[in-house]
C-alpha positions as a Markdown table, in Angstrom:
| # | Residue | x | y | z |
|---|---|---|---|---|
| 1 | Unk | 0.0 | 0.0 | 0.0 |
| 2 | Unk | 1.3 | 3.5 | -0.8 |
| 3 | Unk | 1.1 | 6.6 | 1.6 |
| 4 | Unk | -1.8 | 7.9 | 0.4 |
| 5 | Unk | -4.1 | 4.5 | 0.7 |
| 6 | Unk | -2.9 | 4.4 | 4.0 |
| 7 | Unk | -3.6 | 7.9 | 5.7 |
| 8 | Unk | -6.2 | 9.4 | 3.3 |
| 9 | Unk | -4.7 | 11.5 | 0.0 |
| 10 | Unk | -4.2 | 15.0 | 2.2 |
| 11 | Unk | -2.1 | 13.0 | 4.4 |
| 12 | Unk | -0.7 | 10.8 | 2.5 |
| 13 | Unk | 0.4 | 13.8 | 0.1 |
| 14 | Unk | 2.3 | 15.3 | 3.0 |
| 15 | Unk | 3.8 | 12.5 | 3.9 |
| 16 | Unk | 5.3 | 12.1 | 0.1 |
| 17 | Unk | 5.9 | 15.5 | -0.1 |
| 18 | Unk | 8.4 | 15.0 | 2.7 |
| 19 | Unk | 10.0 | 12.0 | 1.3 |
| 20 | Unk | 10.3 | 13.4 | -2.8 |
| 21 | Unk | 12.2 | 16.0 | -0.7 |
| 22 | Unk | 15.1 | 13.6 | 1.1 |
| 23 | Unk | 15.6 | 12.6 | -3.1 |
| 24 | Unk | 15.7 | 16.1 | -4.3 |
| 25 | Unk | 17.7 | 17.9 | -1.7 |
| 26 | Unk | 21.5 | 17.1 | -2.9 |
| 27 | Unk | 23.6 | 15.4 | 0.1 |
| 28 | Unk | 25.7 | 18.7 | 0.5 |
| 29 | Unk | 22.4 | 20.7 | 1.2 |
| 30 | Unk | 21.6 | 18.2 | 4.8 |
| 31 | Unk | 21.0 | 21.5 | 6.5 |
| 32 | Unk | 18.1 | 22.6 | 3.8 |
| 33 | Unk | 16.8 | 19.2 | 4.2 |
| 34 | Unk | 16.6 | 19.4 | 7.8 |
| 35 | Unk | 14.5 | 22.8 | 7.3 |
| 36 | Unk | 12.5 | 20.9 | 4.3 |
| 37 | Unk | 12.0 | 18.1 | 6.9 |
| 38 | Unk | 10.8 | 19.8 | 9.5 |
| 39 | Unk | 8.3 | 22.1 | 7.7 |
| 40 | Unk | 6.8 | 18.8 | 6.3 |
| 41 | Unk | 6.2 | 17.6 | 10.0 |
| 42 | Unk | 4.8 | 21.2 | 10.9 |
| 43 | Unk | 2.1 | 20.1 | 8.1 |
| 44 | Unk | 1.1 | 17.2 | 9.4 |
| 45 | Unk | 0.8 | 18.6 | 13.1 |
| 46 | Unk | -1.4 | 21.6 | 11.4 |
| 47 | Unk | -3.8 | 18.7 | 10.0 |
| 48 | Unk | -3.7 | 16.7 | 13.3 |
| 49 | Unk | -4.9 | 19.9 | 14.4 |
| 50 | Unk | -7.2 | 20.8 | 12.6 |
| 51 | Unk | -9.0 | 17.2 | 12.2 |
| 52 | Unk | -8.5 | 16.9 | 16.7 |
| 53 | Unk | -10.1 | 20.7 | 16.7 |
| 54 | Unk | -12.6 | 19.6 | 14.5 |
| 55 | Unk | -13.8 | 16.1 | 16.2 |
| 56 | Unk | -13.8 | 17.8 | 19.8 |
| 57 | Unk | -16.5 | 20.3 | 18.5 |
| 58 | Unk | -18.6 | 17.5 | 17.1 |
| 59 | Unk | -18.1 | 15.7 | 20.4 |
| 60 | Unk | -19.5 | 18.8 | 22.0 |
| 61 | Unk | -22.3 | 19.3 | 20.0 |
| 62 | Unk | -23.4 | 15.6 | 20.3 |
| 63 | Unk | -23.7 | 16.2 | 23.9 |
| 64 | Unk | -20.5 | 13.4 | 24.7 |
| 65 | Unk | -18.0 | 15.8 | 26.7 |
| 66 | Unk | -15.9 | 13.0 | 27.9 |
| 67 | Unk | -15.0 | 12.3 | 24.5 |
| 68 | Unk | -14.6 | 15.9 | 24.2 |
| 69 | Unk | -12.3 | 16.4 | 26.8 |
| 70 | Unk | -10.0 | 13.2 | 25.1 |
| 71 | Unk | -10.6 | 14.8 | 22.3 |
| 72 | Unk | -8.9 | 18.6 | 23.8 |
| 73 | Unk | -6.2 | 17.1 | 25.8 |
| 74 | Unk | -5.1 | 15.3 | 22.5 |
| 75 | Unk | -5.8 | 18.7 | 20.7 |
| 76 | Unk | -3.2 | 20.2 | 23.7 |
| 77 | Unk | -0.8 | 17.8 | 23.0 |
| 78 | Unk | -0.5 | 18.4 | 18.8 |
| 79 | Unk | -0.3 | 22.4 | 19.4 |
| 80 | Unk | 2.1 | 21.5 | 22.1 |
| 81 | Unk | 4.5 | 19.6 | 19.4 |
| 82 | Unk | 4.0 | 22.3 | 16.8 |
| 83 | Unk | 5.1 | 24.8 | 19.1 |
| 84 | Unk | 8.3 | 23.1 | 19.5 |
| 85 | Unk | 8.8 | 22.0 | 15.9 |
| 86 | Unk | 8.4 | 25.8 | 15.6 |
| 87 | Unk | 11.2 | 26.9 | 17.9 |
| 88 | Unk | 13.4 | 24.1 | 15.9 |
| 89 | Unk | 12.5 | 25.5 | 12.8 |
| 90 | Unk | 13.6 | 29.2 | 13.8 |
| 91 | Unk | 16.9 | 27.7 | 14.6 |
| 92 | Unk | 17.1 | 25.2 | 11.5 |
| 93 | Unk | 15.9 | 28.1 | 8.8 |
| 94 | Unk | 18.3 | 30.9 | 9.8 |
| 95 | Unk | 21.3 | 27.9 | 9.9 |
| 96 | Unk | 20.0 | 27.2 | 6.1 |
| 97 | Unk | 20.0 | 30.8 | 5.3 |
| 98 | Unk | 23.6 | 31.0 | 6.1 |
């Protein structure tokens, strides 16, 4: 099975956007990669997001708020982890810059 029949074609578009870039990137270029990389993963976080966000307000409004509050702790956790792969990006874009 490819990417995309596993994880749905959004998802499974990310996902091979991020590995056509580990074949394009020349091996000199690792630090671009890394930046490539890691704005690939910020992607995926910012669906996760989106689809958690998403799945807690139908929770909500179908009157199931401990499914809700899964749903929001999960939803804390993904913005949590994009936050970080922010800070990592800062440091990985201005290295790339140089």
């Amino acid at each position: 099975m490819s990417h995309k029949q596993d994880f749905g074609s959004d998802l499974g578009a990310i996902f091979m956007t991020g590995r056509r870039l580990s074949t394009w990137v020349p091996a000199g270029l690792c630090i671009g990669l890394g930046a490539g990389l890691i704005a690939t993963a910020q992607k995926v976080e910012h669906y996760e997001i989106a689809s958690y966000g998403s799945a807690r307000d139908w929770a909500e409004q179908l009157g199931l708020p401990e499914h809700a509050q899964m749903l929001e702790q999960t939803l804390i956790e993904e913005k949590h982890a994009d936050k970080l792969l922010t800070e990592i990006s800062h440091t990985a874009n201005a290295t790339a810059a140089v």
